[in-house]
Structure formats: structure tokens, C-alpha cells
N, C-alpha and C positions, 0 to 999 in steps of 0.2 A: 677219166682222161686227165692226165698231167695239168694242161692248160688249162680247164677248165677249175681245177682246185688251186690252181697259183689264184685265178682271174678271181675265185671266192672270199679267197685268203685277204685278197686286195678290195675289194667292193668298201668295206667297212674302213676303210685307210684315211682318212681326210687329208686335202693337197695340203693343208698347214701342216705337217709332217715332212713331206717333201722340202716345204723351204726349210724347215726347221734344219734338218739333215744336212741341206748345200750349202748353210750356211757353218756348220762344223767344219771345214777343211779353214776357212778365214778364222775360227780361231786358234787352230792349231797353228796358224800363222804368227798372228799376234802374237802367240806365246812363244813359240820358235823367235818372232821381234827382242822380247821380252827380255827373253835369258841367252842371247847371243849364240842362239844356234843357225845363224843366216850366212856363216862366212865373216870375210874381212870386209864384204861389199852387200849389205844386210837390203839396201835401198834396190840396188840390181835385184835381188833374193826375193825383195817382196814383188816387185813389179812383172819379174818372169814370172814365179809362183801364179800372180794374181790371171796375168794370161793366160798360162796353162790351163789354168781351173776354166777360164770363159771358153776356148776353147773342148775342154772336155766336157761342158755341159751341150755347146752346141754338137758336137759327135752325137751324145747323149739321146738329145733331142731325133738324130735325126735318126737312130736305132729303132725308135720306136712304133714306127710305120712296119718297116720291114719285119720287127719282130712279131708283129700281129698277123703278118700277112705269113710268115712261112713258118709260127709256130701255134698262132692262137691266142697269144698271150696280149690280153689289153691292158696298156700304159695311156691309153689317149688322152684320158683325162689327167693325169698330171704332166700333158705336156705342155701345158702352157707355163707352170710353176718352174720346170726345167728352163725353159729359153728366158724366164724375166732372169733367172738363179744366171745364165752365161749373159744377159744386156749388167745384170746388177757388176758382178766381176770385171767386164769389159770397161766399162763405168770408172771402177776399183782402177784398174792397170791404167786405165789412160790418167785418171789423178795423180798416182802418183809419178808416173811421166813425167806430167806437169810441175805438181808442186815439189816435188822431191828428188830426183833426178836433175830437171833440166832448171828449177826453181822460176817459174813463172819467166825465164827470159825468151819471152814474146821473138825476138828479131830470130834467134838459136832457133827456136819450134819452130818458126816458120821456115826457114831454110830447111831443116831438117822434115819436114815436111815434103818439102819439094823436090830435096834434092836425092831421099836414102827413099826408095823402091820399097824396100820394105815398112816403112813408116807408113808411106804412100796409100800403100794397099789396107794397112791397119787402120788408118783413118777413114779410108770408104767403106769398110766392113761396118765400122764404127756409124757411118752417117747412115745406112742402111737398117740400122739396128733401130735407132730411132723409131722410123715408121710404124715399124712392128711393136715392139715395146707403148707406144703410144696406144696401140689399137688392139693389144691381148687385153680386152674384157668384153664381157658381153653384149654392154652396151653400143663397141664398135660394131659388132656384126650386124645387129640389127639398124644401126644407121647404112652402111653400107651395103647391106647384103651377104648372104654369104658367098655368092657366086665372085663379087668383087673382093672379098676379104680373103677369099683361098688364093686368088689371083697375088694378090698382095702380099703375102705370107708368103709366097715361091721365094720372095726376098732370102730367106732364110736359106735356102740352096747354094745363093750368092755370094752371101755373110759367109758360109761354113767353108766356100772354097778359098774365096780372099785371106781369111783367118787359118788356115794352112799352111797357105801362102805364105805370109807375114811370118808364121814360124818358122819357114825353110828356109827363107833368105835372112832371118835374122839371126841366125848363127852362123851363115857365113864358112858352112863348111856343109859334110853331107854325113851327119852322126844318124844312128839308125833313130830314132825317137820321132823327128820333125817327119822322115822321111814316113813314117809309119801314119802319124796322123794325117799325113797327103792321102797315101794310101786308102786311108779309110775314108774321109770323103768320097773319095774318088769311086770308090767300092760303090758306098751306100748310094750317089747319086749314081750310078751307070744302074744299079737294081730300078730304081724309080721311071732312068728311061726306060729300060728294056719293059717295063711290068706296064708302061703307058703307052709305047709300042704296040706291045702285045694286044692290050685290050681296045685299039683302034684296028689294029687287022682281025 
């Protein structure tokens, strides 16, 4: 069986591989910095880029459920590696927001905070992420339980829609790319109801 030789293939993989990996697209960044391959506006460049990529790791993240369920193929254990790889990026874009964009003017971010929708929503994705991030290791689960830590971890469904979000409105227009990453949240969460549906009826 197919799956069963991918799932073999993988056993032997160590999650230090995985970061190692997610962290390849940040240098191809850097060096795109580097040698002025960012455009005329390199600081926009880096800070969308850096989004992008959080958000493709939480899609990433949340393929991995569904992929086991309607193919076989087990990822679960590197998905904790995956979701720190989209808090570390998330991290990344809102820095340089701050220091590089908007340059630490505190009275700007705050208004901009409050007043632009899509900020809005990228900052609660952001504050949500936290919790989780805090509590991917071992040691949270067995403080809290697993029953409470899966509870807890739903956050993630939250994060992945807001962070959609945050990309559709902040282009400010309807280009097929943002629209596609709605899509697919929206996909992967409606499989997770229907599959949790299901197995209560």
C-alpha cells in the first residue's frame, strides 16, 4: 500500500528536519533582501512574504488531519514543528511591521490597530497564537491534560480563519490567491465539522 511505504519512508525523519526545511524559504528571503530582488518597496516584500509563509504553514498544519484520515498517510508527529514554523513567521511579519514599516511609532500602530479591519483581525490571530505556542511541548500536556490541551489547541481553527482573513482584506481588492487561501480554510474546517458531525450521529 501506497501509504503505508510513504508512512515507512517517514518513521526514520527526525522533526529537526522539518524546522530545518521551514526555515529555508526565510533564507531565500534574506538573500532576495540582500541582492535587491524585493522590488522598489523591499520592507513591504519582506513583511508580506513573511505572512504568507505563516499563513502557509498554518493551511499546512491543518492538511494534516484530513490527510491521514482519507489517505493513510501519517504527518502527526511533525505537526507540532509545522505550527511553532507558522507562530515563528507570524512573530517575523508582525516585527517587521513594527520596527521596519511603521518604525516603533507606537500612537500610528495603535490607531492602525483599531481602526484597519484587517490589522485588527491579524492581531487576534496573533494573540491566539500565543497560548498555543506556549503550550506545544510535552510538558503542557501533561500539566493540563490531554483532554484540556486538545480543547485548547481548537484555537488553531480560529488562528487559520482570522489569518485568511487578514489576507483578503488586506489587499483590498478580490485577486484570485487571498481568495484561494479563504477557500481552503474554509474547505479543511467544514471536513473537520462534517467528520465530527458524523461520528456523533
Amino acid at each position: 500500500m501506497i501509504a503505508q511505504r510513504i508512512n515507512g519512508a517517514l518513521r526514520p525523519v527526525p522533526t529537526g528536519l522539518v524546522y530545518a526545511a521551514g526555515l529555508l524559504p526565510l533564507g531565500l528571503l534574506v538573500w532576495q533582501a540582500a541582492t535587491g530582488g524585493l522590488g522598489v518597496d523591499p520592507v513591504k516584500g519582506i513583511e508580506h512574504r513573511l505572512g504568507e509563509l505563516a499563513l502557509q504553514f498554518l493551511v499546512g498544519g491543518l492538511v494534516i488531519s484530513p490527510l491521514r484520515w482519507w489517505t493513510g498517510i501519517n504527518l502527526i508527529r511533525f505537526r507540532r514543528a509545522v505550527g511553532l514554523l507558522a507562530f515563528f513567521y507570524v512573530c517575523l511579519h508582525l516585527a517587521v511591521w513594527l520596527a521596519l514599516d511603521l518604525q516603533f511609532r507606537w500612537a500610528e500602530i495603535g490607531a492602525d490597530i483599531a481602526k484597519r479591519p484587517y490589522i485588527t483581525l491579524g492581531m487576534l490571530a496573533f494573540a491566539a497564537m500565543i497560548p498555543l505556542a506556549l503550550t506545544s511541548n510535552n510538558g503542557a500536556i501533561r500539566r493540563m491534560g490531554a483532554a484540556a490541551w486538545t480543547r485548547l489547541h481548537k484555537l488553531t481553527y480560529l488562528v487559520a480563519l482570522l489569518g485568511a482573513l487578514h489576507f483578503l482584506l488586506l489587499v483590498k481588492a478580490w485577486p484570485l490567491e487571498p481568495i484561494l487561501y479563504m477557500a481552503g480554510v474554509v474547505a479543511l474546517l467544514s471536513m473537520r465539522l462534517w467528520r465530527t458531525l458524523r461520528r456523533r450521529a
